[in-house]
Residue frames as qw, qx, qy, qz and C-alpha x, y, z in Angstrom:
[[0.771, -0.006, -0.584, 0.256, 7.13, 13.03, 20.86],
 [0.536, -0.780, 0.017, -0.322, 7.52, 12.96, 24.58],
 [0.384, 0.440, -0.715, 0.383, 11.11, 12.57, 26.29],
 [0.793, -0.416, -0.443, -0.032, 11.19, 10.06, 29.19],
 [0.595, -0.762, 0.257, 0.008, 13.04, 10.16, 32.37],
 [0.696, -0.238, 0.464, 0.494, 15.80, 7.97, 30.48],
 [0.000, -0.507, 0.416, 0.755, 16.07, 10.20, 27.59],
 [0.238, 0.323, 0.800, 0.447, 13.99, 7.94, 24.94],
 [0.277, 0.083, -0.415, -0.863, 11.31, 9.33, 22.97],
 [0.260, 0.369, 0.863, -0.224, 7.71, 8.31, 23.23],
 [0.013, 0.458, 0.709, 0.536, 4.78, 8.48, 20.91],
 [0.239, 0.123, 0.473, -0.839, 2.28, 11.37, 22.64],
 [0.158, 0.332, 0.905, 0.216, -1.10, 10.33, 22.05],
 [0.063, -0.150, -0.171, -0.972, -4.05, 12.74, 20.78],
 [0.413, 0.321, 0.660, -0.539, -7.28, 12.90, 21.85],
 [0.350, 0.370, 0.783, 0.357, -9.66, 11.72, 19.11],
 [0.073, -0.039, -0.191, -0.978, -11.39, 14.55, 17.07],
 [0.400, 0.389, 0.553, -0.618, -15.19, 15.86, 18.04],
 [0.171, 0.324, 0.584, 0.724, -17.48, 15.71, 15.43],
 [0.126, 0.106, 0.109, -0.980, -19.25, 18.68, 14.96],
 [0.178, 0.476, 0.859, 0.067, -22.61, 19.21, 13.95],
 [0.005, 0.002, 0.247, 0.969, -24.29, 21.67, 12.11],
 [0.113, 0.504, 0.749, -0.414, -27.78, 22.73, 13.08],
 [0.183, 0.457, 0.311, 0.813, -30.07, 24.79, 10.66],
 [0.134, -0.155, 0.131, -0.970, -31.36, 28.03, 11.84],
 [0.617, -0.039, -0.272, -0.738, -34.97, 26.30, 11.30],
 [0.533, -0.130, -0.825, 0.137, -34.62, 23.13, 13.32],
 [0.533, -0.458, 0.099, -0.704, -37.20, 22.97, 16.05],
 [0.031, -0.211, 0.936, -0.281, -37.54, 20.95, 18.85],
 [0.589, -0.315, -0.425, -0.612, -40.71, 18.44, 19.31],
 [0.494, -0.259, 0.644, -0.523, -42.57, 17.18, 22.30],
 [0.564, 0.128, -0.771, -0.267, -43.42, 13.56, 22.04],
 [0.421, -0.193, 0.782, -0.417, -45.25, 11.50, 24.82],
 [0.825, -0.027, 0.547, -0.143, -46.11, 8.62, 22.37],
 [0.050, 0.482, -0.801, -0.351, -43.66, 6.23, 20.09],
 [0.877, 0.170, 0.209, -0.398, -43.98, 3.57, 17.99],
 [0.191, -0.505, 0.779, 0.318, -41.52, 1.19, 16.56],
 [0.874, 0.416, 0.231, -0.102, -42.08, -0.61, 13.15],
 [0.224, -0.608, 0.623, 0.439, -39.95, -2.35, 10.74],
 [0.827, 0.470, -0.304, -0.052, -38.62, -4.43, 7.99],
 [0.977, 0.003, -0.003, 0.215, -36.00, -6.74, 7.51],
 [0.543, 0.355, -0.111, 0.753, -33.41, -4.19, 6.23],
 [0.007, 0.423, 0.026, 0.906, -34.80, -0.70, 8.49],
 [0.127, -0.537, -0.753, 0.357, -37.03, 0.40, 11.89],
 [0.063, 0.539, 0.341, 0.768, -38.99, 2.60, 11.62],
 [0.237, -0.427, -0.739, 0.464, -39.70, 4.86, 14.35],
 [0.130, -0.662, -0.311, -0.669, -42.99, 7.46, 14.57],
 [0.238, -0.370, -0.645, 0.625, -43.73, 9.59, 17.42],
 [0.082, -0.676, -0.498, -0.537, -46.44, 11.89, 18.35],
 [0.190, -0.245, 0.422, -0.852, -48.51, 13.79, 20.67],
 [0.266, -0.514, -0.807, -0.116, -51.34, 11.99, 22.09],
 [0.280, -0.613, 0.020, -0.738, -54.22, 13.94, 23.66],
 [0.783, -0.467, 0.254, -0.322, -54.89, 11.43, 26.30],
 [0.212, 0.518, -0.827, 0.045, -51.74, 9.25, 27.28],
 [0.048, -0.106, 0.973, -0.198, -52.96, 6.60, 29.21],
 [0.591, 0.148, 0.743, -0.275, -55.70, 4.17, 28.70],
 [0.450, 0.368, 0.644, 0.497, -57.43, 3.79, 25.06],
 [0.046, 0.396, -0.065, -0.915, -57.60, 7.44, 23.86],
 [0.508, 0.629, 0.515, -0.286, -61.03, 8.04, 21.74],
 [0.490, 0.841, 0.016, -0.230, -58.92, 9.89, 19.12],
 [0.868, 0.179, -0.008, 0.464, -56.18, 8.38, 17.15],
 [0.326, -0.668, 0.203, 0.638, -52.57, 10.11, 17.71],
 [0.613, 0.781, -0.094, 0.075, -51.50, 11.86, 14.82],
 [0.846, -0.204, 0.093, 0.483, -48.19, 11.22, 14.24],
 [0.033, 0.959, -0.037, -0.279, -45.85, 14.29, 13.77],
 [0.067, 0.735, -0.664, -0.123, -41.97, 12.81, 13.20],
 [0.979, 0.165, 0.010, -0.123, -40.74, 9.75, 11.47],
 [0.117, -0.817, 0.552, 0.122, -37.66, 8.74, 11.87],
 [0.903, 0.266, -0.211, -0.264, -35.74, 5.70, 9.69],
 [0.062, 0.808, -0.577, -0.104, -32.91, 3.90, 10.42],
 [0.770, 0.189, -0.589, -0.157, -31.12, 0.96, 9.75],
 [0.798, -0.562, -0.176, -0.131, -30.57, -1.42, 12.42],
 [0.789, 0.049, -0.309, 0.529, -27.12, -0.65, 12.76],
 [0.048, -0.492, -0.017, -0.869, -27.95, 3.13, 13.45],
 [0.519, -0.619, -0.007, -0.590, -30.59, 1.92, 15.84],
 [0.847, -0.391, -0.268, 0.242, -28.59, -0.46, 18.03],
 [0.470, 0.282, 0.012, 0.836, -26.16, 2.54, 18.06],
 [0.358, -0.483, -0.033, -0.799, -29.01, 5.16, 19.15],
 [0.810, -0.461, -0.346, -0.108, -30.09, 2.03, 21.79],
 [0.762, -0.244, -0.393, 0.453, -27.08, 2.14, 23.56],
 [0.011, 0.384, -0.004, 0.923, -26.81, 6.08, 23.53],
 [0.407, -0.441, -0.268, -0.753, -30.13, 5.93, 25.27],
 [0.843, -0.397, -0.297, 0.206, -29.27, 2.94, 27.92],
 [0.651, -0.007, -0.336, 0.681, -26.67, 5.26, 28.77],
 [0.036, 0.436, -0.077, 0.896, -28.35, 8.13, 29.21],
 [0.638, -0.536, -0.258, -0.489, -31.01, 6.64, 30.85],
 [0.761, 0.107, -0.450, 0.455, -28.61, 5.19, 32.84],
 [0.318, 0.271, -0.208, 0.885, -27.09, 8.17, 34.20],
 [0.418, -0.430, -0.051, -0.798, -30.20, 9.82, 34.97],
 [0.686, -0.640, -0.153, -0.309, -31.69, 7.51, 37.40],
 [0.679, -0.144, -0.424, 0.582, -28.25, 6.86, 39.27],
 [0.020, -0.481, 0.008, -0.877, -28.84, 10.99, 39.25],
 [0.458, -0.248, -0.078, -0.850, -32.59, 11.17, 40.17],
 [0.469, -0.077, 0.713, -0.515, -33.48, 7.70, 40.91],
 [0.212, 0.143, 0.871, 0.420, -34.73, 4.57, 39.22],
 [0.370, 0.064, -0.211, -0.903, -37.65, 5.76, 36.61],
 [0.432, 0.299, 0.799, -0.293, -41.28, 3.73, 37.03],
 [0.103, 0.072, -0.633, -0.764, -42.70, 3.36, 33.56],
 [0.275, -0.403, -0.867, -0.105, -45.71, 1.37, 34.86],
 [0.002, 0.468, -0.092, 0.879, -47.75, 4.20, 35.76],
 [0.675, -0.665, -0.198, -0.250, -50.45, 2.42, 38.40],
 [0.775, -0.281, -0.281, 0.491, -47.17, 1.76, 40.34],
 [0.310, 0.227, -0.074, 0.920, -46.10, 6.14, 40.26],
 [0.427, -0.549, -0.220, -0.684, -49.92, 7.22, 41.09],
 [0.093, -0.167, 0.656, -0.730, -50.57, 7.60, 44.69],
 [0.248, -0.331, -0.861, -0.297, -53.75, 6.38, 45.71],
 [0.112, -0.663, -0.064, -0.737, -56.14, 9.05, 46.93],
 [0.675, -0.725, -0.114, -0.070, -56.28, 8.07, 50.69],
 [0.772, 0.111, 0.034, 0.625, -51.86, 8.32, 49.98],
 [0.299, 0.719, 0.308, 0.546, -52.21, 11.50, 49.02],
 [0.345, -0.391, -0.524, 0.673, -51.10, 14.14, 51.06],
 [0.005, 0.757, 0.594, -0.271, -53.16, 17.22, 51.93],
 [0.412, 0.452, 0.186, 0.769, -53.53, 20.34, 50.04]]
């Protein structure tokens, strides 16, 4: 308890408690530059890979490396994690262009090497 200027008592409040996380020794990190998002009724399902060629129709199928399941309360939970991070970042860096003919320079654009 916390004593006021008039002598009462007040409740002190705590800060809520981190949760920890425990990482094995053997977790690795993966590169991913292509997702996929399937589901069901009850679960999404999300796969990501490596592709060899990211952008138009790649001649060789991606192999897919990590699956990840979750239910759709987990993944509206992991959506908003991710609207916030993304978030941050481009107030950071600037808004991100996903549409890639709109990030490529066109070659008379280009400045000189």
């Amino acid at each position: 308890m916390a004593d006021t200027k008039d002598g009462e008592e007040t409740p002190v409040q705590q800060a809520a408690p981190v949760q920890q996380t425990i990482e094995p020794e053997t977790l690795a990190p993966i590169y991913a530059n292509f997702a996929r998002v399937t589901g069901s009724p009850e679960e999404l399902i999300l796969d990501f890979g490596l592709s060899t060629q990211p952008y138009g129709n790649p001649p060789l199928p991606v192999k897919v490396s990590e699956r990840i399941v979750l239910n759709y309360y987990t993944a509206k939970r992991l959506w908003a994690a991710l609207g916030m991070s993304l978030q941050r970042h481009e107030q950071a860096f600037g808004v991100l262009e996903t549409d890639i003919n709109k990030r490529v320079l066109p070659a008379a654009q280009r400045p000189a090497k």
